[in-house]
Each structure stands twice: as structure tokens, then as C-alpha cells.
MILO-979768 format. One record per residue (C-alpha): residue number from 1; residue in three letters; x, y, z. Coordinates in steps of 0.1 Angstrom, whole numbers, plus 5000, padded with zeros to 4 digits. Layout:
N
+-----+------+------+------+------+
| pos | code |    X |    Y |    Z |
+-----+------+------+------+------+
| NUM |  ALA |    X |    Y |    Z |
...
+-----+------+------+------+------+
This chain:
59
+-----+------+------+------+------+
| pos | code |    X |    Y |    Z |
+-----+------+------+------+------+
|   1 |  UNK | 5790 | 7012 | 5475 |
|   2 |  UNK | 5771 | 7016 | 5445 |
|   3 |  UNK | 5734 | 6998 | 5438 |
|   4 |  UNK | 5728 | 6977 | 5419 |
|   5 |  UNK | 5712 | 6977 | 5387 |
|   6 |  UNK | 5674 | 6964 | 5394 |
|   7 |  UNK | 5660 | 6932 | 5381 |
|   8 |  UNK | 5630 | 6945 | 5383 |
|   9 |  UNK | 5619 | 6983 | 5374 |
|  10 |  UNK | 5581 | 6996 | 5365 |
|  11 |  UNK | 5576 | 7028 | 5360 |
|  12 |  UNK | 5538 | 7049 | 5362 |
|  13 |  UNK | 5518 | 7017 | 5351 |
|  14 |  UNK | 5487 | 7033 | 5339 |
|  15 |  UNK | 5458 | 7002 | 5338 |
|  16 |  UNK | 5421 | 7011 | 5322 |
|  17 |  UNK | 5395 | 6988 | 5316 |
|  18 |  UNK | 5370 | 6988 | 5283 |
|  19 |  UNK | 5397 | 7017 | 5276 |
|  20 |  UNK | 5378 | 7038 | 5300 |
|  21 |  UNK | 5376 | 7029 | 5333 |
|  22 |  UNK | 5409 | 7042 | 5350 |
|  23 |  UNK | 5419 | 7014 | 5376 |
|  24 |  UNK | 5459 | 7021 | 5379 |
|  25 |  UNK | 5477 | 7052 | 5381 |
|  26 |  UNK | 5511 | 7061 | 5381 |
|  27 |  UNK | 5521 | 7031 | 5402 |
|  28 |  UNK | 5563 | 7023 | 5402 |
|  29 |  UNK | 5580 | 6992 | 5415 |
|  30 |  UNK | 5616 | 6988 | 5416 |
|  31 |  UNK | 5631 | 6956 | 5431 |
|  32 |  UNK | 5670 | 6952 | 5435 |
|  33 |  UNK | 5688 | 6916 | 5428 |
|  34 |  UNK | 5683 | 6896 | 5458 |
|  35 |  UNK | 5654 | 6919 | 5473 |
|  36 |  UNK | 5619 | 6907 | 5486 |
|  37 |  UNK | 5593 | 6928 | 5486 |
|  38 |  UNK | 5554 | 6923 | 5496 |
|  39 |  UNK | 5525 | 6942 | 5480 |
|  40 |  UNK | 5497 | 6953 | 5507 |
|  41 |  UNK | 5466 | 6968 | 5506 |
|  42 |  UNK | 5431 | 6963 | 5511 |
|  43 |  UNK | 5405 | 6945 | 5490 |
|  44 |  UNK | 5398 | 6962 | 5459 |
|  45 |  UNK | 5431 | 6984 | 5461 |
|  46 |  UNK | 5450 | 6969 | 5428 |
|  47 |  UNK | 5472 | 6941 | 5442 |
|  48 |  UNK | 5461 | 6917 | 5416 |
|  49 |  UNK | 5456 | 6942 | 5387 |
|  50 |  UNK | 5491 | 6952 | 5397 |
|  51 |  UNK | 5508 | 6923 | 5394 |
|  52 |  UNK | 5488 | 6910 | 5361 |
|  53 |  UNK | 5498 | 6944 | 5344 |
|  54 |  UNK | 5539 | 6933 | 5353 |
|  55 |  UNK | 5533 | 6900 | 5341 |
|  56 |  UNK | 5514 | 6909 | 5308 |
|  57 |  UNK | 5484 | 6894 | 5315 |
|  58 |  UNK | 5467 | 6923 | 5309 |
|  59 |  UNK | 5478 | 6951 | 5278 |
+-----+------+------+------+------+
């Protein structure tokens, strides 16, 4: 059976703040149709930076 093509698919996100401060690095998501998937980690680890940098909120 072959996959199938991802509805979602991020590749090495790089995120910096004031264009200096390095607060992502190389982070890839890749969610198939009908997937569910949970992001994890501690306080201060990039859950919310992560998922502002998919949406857009943040360039």
C-alpha cells in the first residue's frame, strides 16, 4: 500500500527572534490525511513558537 500524500508537511523550520535570537532549529512535521498527532514538551521547549511559525503568525 502506498502513503499517502501528506496534508501537512514542514520541513527544518528555522525561528529567530529580533533576527538574532535562534529559538527553532531544524524542526519537521509531517501529518498524513486522517492522522492525529500531539506536540509534547516541557515549558519553554517551542510548542507554541512551533505551531505559530505553521500558522504564519510569526515570519
Amino acid at each position: 500500500m502506498e502513503a499517502a500524500e501528506p496534508i501537512l508537511k514542514i520541513k527544518n523550520i528555522e525561528v529567530r527572534y529580533h533576527e538574532v535570537i535562534l529559538v527553532l532549529k531544524g524542526v519537521s512535521i509531517e501529518v498524513p490525511k486522517g492522522g492525529i498527532i500531539a506536540l509534547l514538551g516541557a515549558n519553554g521547549a517551542g510548542k507554541s513558537t512551533t505551531l505559530k511559525a505553521i500558522s504564519g503568525l510569526l515570519k
